[in-house]
C-alpha positions as CSV (number, residue, x, y, z in Angstrom):
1,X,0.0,0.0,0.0
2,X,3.0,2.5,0.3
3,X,3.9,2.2,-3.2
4,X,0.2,2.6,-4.3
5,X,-0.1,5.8,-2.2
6,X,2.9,7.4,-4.1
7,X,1.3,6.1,-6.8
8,X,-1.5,7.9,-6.2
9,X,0.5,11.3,-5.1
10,X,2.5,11.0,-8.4
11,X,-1.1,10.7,-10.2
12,X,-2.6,13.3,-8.9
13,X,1.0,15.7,-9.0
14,X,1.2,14.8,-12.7
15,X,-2.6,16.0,-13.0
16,X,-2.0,19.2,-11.2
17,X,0.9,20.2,-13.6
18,X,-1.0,19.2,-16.8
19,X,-3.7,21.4,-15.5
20,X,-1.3,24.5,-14.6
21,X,-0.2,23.4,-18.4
22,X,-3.5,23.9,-19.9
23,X,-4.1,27.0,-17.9
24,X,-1.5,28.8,-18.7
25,X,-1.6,27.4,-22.7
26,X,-5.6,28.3,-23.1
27,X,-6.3,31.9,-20.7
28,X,-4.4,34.2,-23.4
29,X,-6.7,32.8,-26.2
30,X,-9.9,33.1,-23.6
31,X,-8.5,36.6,-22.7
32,X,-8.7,37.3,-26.6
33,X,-12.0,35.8,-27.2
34,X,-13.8,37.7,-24.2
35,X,-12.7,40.7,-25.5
36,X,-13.9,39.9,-28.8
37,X,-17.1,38.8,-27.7
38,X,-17.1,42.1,-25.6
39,X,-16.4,44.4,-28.3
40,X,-18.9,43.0,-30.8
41,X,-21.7,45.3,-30.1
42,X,-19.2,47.8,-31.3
43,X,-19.7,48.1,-35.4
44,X,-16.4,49.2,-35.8
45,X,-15.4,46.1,-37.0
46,X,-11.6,46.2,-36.5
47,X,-10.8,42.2,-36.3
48,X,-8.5,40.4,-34.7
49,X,-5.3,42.2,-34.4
50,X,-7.3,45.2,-32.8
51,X,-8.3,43.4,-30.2
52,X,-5.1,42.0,-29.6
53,X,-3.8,45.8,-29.6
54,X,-6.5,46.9,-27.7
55,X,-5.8,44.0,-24.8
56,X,-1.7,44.6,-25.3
57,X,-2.8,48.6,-24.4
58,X,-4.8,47.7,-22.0
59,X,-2.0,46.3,-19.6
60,X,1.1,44.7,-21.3
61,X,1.6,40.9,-21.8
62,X,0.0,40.9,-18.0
63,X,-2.9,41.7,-19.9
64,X,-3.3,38.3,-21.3
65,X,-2.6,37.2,-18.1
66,X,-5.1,38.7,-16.2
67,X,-7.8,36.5,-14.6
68,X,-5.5,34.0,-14.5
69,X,-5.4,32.7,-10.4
70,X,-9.4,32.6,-10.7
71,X,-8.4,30.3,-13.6
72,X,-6.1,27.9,-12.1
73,X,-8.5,27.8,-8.8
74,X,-11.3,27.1,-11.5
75,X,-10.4,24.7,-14.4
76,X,-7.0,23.5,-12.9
77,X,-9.7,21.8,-10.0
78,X,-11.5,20.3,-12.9
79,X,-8.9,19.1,-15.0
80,X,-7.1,17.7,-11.9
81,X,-10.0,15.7,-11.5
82,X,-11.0,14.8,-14.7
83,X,-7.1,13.4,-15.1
84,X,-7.2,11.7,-11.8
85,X,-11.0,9.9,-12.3
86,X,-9.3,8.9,-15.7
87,X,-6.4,7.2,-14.5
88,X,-9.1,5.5,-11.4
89,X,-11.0,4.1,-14.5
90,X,-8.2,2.9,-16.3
91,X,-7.2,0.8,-13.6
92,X,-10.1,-0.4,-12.1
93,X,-10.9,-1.9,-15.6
94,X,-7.3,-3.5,-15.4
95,X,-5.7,-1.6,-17.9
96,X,-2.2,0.4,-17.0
97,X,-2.2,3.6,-16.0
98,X,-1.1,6.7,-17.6
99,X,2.5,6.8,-18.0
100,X,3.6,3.1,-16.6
């Protein structure tokens, strides 16, 4: 049982990093697409690179970043999960886990 509870802490360890992965990879692209989504009633119609000006002005590369502990707090918890109840399944049906 010692080896299956760092078994376990290595699971869930490798679940929290792909979910600080993700995080980081998907919130500039979110970031974007709120702001988008935000500007639409505007009939400007500048596109994309606008927006990505207007965000870049609006704070920096931080800007992209913004938002981004509610994030991790958020869908890192999910993901963790989702990863970890993955890896459960896997086993409990006999097949090997992630990574072995």
């Amino acid at each position: 049982p010692v080896a299956m509870e760092i078994a376990l802490e290595v699971e869930v360890g490798a679940a929290f990093l792909a979910s600080i992965v993700a995080c980081l990879a998907s919130h500039p692209g979110d970031v974007l697409l709120t702001a988008t989504y935000k500007d639409s009633d505007d009939s400007s119609g500048d596109g994309f690179g606008a927006t990505i000006k207007k965000v870049y002005e609006g704070g920096g590369v931080g800007a992209f970043l913004r938002g981004l502990n509610a994030r991790f707090f958020h869908v890192g918890c999910i993901i963790t999960f989702q990863l970890v109840l993955y890896d459960q399944i896997k086993q409990a049906l006999g097949l090997p886990a992630s990574g072995s």
